[in-house]
C-alpha positions in Angstrom: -7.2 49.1 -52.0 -4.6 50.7 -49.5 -4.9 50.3 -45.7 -7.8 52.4 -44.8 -7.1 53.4 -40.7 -9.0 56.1 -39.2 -6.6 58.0 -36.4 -7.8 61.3 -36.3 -10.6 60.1 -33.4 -8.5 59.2 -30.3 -12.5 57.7 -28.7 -12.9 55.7 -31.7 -9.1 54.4 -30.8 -9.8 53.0 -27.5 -13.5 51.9 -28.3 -12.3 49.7 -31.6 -9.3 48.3 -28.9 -11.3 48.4 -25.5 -14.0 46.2 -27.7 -11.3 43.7 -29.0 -10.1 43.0 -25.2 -13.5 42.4 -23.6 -13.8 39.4 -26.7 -10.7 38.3 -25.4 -11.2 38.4 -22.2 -14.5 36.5 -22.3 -12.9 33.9 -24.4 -10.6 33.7 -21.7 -12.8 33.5 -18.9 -15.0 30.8 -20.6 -12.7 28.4 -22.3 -9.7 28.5 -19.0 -12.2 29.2 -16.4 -15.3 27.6 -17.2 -15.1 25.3 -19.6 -12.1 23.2 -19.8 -12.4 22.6 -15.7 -15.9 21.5 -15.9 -16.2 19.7 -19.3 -12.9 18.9 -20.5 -11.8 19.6 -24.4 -15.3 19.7 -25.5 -17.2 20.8 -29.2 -18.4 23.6 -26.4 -14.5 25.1 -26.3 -14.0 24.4 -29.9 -17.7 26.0 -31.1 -16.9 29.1 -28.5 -13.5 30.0 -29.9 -14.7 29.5 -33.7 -17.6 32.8 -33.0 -15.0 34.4 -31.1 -12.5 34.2 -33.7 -15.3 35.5 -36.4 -16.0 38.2 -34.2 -12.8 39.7 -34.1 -11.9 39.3 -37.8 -15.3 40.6 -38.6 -14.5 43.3 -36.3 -11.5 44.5 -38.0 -12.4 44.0 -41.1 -14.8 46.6 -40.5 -12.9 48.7 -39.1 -9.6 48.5 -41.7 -11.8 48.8 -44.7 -12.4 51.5 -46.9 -16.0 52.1 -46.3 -16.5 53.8 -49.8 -14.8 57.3 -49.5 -15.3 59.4 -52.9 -11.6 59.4 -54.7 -9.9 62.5 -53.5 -9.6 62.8 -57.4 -13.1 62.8 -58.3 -13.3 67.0 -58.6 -15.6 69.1 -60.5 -14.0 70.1 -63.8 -15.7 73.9 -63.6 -15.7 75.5 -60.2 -19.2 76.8 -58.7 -20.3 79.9 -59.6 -21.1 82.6 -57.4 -24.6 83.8 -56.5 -26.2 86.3 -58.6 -27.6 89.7 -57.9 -30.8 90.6 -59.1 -32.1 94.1 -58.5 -35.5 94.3 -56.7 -38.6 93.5 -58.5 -36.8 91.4 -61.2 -37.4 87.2 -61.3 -33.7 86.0 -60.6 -32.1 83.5 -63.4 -32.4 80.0 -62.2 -29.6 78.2 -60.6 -26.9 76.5 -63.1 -27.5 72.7 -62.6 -24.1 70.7 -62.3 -22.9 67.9 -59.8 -22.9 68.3 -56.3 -19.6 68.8 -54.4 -18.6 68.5 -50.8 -17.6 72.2 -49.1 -15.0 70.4 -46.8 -13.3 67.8 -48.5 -14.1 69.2 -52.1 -14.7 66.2 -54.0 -17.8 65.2 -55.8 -20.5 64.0 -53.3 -22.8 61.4 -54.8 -26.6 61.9 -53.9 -25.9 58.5 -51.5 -23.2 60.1 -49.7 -22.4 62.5 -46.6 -19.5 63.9 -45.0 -17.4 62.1 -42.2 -16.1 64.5 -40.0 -14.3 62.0 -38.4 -13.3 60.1 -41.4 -12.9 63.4 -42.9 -14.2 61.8 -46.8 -17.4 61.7 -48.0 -18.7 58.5 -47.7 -21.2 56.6 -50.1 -24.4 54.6 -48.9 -23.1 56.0 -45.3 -25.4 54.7 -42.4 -23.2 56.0 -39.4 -20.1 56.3 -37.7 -19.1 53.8 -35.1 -16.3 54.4 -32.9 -17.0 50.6 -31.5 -15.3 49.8 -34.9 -13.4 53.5 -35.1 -14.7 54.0 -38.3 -17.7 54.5 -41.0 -20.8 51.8 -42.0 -21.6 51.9 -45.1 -21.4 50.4 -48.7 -17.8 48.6 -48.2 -17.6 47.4 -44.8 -22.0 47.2 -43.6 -21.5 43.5 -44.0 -18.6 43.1 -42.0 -20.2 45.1 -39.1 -23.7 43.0 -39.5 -21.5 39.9 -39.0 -19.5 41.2 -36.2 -22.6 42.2 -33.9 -24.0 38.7 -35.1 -20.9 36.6 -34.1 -20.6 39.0 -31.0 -24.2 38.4 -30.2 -24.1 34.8 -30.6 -21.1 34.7 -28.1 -23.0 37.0 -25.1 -25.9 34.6 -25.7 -23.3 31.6 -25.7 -21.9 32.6 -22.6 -24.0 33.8 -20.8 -26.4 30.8 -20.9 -23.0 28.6 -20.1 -22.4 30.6 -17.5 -25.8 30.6 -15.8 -25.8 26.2 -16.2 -22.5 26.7 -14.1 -23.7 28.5 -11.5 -27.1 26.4 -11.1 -24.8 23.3 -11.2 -22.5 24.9 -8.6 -25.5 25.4 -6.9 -26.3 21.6 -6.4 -23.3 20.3 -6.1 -21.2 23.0 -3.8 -18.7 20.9 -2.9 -17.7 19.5 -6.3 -17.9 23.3 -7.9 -14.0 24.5 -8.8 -15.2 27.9 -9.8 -14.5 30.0 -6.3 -12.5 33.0 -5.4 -10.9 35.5 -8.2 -12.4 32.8 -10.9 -15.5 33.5 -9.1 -15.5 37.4 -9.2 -14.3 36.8 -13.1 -17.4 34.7 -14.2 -19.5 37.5 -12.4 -17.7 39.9 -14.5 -17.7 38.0 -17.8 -22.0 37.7 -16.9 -22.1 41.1 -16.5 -20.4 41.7 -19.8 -22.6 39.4 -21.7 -25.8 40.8 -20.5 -25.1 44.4 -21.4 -22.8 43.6 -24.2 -25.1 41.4 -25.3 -27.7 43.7 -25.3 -26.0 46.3 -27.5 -25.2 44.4 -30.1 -28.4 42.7 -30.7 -30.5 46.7 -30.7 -27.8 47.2 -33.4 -28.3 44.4 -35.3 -32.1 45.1 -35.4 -31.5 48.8 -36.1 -28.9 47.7 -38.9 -31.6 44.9 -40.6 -34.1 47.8 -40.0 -32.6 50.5 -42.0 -31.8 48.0 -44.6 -35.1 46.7 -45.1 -36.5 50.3 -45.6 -33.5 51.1 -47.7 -32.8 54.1 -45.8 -29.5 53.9 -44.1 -29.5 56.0 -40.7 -28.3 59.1 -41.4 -30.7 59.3 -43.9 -33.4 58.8 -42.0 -31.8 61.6 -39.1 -32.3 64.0 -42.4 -36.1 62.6 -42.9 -35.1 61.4 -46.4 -36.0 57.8 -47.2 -35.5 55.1 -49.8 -37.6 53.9 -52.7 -39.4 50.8 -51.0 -38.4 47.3 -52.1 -37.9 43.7 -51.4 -36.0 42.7 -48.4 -33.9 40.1 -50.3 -33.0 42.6 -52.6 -31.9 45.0 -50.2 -29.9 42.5 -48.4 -28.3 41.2 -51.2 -27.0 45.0 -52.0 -25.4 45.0 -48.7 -23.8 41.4 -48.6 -22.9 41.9 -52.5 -24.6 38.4 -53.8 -27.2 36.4 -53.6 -27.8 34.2 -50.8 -25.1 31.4 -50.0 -22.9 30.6 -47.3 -20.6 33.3 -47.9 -22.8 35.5 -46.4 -21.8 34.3 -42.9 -18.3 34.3 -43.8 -16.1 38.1 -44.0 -14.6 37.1 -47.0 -13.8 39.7 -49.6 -15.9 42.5 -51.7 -17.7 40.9 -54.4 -17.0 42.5 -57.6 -20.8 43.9 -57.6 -20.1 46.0 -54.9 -17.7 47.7 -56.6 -19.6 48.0 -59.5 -22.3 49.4 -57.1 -19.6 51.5 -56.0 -18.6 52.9 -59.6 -21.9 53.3 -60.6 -22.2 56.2 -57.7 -19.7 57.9 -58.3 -19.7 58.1 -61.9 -23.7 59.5 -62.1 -22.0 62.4 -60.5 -18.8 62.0 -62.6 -21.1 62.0 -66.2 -22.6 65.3 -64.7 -19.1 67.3 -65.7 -16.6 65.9 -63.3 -12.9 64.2 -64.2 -10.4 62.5 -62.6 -7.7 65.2 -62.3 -5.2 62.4 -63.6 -7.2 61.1 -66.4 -9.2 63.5 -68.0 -12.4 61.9 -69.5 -13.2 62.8 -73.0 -16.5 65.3 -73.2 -18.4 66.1 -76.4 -20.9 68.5 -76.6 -24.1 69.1 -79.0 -23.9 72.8 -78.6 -20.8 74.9 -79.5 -21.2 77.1 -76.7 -18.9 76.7 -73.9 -21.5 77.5 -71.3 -23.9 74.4 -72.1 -20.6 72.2 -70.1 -22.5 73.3 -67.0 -25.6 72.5 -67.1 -26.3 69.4 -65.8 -28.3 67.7 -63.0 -27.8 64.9 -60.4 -28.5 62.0 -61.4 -26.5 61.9 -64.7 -29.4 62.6 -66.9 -29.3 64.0 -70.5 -30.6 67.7 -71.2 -31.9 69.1 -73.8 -29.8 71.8 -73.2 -26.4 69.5 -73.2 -25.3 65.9 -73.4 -21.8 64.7 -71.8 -20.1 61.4 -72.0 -17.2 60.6 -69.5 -15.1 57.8 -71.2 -13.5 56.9 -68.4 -14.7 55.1 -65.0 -12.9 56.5 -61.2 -12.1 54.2 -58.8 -11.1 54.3 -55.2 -7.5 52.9 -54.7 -6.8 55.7 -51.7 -4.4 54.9 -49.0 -5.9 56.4 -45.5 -3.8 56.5 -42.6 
């Protein structure tokens, strides 16, 4: 996969960034400020920098991976047709049945996917846009975005309790306290930061666990459509990509079932008449009529009234910038 940068969203810009310099600047303010003055080179500065440093990769992992954009190749082979008249009084024909593609960016959009305005792709297993990481959650990048408001929680929490045994230890021992004047107002700040920080990021996390567990990413659930039911282990190893070991605290890379999971999306719509413009799938037909290529449904089902095969998979290798 290319680099996969979202610029068109100037907000998104200085969210993503303005989100990396308060990490940095807490890291600052606890390891210089607090902790190295009062406790030396301790497992507390080593242990501090390590979720600091996960935060921020997670962070931008999330935010410099391709979410799961449909191919900008994935296009219908027949256009739509246009609506019918019917005079008055007569039963129209029903609708042709065929895949179902996105009115903006004209590509194929899978059943799981939605349109990014911002992103300006449609985006499979899309739960929302964040402009915190400037760009989409969804099948690609969901894990790296559950780690980074984990790491980033676990820091708030982390400081802020460090923070607070400072202040009660200043407390009883004013005189030997070496926390005072711009340090002082710093600390105040960096509290401040991981209370309402803090705060967000743990909601998030809840709200991310919660739409997983339902298996009905946001978005969805905006539209009122939901998710077959089904295990929570299952649904969490969809979104982490295997089962459970320690890589799931790690951002390391895409397991190849994700992009198998990936595949599989976009080819249900791709075995329902559509080709990638550069490779033209092989189609064969049980009816000699041309007009039986049509008529298909979502979901990649055969008809009685038509049977593809697409020979060939489409994958994402897009560069976004």
């Amino acid at each position: 996969m290319g680099l996969w940068w979202v610029r068109s969203d100037p907000c998104g810009l200085f969210s993503a960034s303005f989100t990396i310099l308060l990490i940095l600047f807490a890291e600052y303010v606890v390891v210089a400020i607090l902790l190295l003055p009062w406790y030396g080179m301790s497992w507390h500065v080593v242990f501090y920098s390590i979720l600091s440093i996960l935060s921020m990769v997670s962070h931008s992992r999330a935010q410099f991976t391709d979410p799961g954009a449909v191919p900008r190749s994935a296009i219908p082979t027949i256009a739509p047709q246009a609506p019918v008249e019917v005079p008055p009084g007569q039963v129209p024909p029903p609708a042709p049945l065929g895949p179902r593609v996105c009115r903006k960016c004209k590509t194929v959009k899978p059943n799981k996917a939605h349109h990014c305005s911002s992103c300006g792709r449609c985006i499979v297993r899309m739960d929302h846009h964040c402009p915190w990481v400037n760009n989409c959650v969804a099948i690609f990048n969901q894990k790296y975005f559950i780690l980074f408001l984990f790491y980033t929680a676990a820091c708030c929490l982390y400081s802020g309790t460090l923070l607070v045994a400072r202040f009660i230890s200043c407390t009883n021992h004013l005189r030997q306290c070496t926390v005072g004047g711009i340090h002082a107002a710093l600390a105040i700040i960096c509290f401040v930061e991981a209370l309402v920080f803090g705060l967000f990021v743990i909601i998030m996390m809840f709200d991310q666990f919660s739409a997983i567990f339902d298996n009905t990413p946001g978005i969805d659930a905006m539209q009122n459509r939901h998710g077959i039911k089904r295990g929570k282990y299952e649904s969490l190893r969809d979104v982490f990509g295997e089962a459970f070991s320690w890589r799931w605290f790690f951002p390391l890379d895409l397991t190849p079932k994700m992009r198998l999971d990936f595949e599989a999306e976009v080819q249900r719509e791709m075995d329902m008449g559509l080709i990638d413009e550069q490779h033209p799938p092989h189609v064969t037909s049980n009816h000699s009529s041309p007009h039986h290529h049509s008529n298909h449904s979502i979901g990649g089902n055969d008809h009685t009234n038509g049977h593809h095969t697409v020979s060939q998979p489409l994958l994402s290798n897009d560069k976004v910038l």
